[in-house]
C-alpha positions as semicolon CSV with decimal commas, in nm:
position;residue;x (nm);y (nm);z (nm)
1;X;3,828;7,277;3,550
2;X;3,664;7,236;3,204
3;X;3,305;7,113;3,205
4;X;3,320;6,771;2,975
5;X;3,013;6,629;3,002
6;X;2,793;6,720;2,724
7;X;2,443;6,580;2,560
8;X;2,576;6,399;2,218
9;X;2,515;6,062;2,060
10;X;2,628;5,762;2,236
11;X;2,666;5,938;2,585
12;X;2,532;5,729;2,880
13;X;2,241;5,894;3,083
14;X;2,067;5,781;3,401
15;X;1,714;5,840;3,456
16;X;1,642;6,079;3,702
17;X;1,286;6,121;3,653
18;X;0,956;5,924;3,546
19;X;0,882;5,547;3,534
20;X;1,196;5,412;3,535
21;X;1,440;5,605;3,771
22;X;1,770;5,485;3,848
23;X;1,807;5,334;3,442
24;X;2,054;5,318;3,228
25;X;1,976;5,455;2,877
26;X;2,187;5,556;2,574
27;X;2,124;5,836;2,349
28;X;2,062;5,763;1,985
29;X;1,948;6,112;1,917
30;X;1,916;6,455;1,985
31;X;1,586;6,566;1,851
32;X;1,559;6,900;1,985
33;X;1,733;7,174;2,237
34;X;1,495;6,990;2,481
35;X;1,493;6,594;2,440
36;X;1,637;6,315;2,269
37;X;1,592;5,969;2,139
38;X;1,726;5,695;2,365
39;X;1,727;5,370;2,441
40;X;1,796;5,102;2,709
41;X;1,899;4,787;2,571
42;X;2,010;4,590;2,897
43;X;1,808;4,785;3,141
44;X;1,468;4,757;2,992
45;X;1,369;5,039;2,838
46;X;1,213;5,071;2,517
47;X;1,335;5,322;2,294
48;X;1,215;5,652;2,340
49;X;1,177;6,068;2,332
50;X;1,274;6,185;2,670
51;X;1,356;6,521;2,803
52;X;1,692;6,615;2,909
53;X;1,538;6,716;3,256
54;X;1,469;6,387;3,306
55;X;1,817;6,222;3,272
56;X;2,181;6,249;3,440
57;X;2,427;6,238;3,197
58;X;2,734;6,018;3,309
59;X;3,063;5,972;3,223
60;X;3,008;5,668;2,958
61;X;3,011;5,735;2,601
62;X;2,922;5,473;2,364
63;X;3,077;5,462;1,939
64;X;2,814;5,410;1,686
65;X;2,705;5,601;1,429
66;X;2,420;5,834;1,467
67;X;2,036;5,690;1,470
68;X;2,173;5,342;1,471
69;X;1,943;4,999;1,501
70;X;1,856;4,838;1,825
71;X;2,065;4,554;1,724
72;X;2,410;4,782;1,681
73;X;2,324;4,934;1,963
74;X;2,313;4,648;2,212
75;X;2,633;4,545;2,038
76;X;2,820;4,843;2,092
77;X;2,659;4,854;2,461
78;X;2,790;4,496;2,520
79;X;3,098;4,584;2,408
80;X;3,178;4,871;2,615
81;X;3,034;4,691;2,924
82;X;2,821;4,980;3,055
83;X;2,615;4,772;3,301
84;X;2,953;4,609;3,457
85;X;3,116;4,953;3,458
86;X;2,837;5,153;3,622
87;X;2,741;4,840;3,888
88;X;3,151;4,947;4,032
89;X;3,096;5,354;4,029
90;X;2,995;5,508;4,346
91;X;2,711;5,636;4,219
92;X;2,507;5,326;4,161
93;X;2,629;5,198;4,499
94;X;2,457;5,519;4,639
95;X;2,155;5,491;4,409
96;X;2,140;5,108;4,487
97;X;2,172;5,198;4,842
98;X;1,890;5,469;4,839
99;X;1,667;5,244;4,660
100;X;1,688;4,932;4,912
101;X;1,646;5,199;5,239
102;X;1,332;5,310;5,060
103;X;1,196;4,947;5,011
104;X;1,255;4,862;5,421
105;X;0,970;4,756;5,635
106;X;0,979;4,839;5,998
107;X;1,084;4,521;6,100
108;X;1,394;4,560;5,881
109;X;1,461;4,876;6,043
110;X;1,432;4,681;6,364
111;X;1,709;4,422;6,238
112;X;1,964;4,657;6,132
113;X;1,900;4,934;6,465
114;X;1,946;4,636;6,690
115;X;2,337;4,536;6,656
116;X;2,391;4,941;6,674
117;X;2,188;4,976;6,993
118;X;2,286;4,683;7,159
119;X;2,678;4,828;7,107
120;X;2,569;5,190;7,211
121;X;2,445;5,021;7,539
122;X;2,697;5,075;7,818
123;X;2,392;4,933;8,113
124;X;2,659;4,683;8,212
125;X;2,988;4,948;8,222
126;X;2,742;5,205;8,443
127;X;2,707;4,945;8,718
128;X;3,062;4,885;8,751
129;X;3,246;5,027;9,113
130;X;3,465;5,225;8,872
131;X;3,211;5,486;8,785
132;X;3,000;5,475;9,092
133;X;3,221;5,347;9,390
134;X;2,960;5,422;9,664
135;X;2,747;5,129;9,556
């Protein structure tokens, strides 16, 4: 299989690394072998150089011409529905997911073990005359 995903203007990145991991940002421009220009219009993130170490490229592209406005972009980011398209792929689920385990207090551990231990416990079934017909 043919590799297809490749660092050009209007692909859809995530952000892997830095202040804001887990974002959504578009790529305006390629400034160097190393980092481009992008911008998050709908997931708060100012435009910006950023490395290419730093971001996941996806499989959303947007169509604009190259080193557009803010305003053009958001347009053609609305347009395309990015955020609506990348809330239903399994990787934001996971990242999502990841995200709200990391953020869990004890006691929310606590809440969700419970159900699953309470299941796993067979105290009643072991006192039964089926497995221990002597008693």
């Amino acid at each position: 299989m043919v590799f297809g995903c490749f660092v050009e203007v209007g692909r859809v990145p995530s952000i892997s690394l830095g202040p804001h991991p887990g974002k959504l940002v578009g790529i305006v421009h390629a400034i160097a072998q190393n980092r481009a220009w992008a911008d998050g219009p709908c997931s708060l993130v100012r435009r910006q150089v950023m490395p290419f170490k730093s971001m996941a490229l996806t499989d959303f592209i947007l169509n604009f011409p190259h080193g557009t406005g803010q305003r053009y972009f958001r347009q053609a980011w609305q347009k395309v529905g990015i955020n609506t398209n990348w809330a239903a792929t399994r990787w934001a689920l996971q990242t999502e997911t990841r995200y709200r385990k990391a953020e869990m207090t004890d006691f929310d551990h606590y809440i969700v073990r419970k159900p699953v231990d309470e299941r796993n416990n067979h105290s009643g079934v072991w006192k039964t005359k089926t497995f221990f017909p002597h008693i």
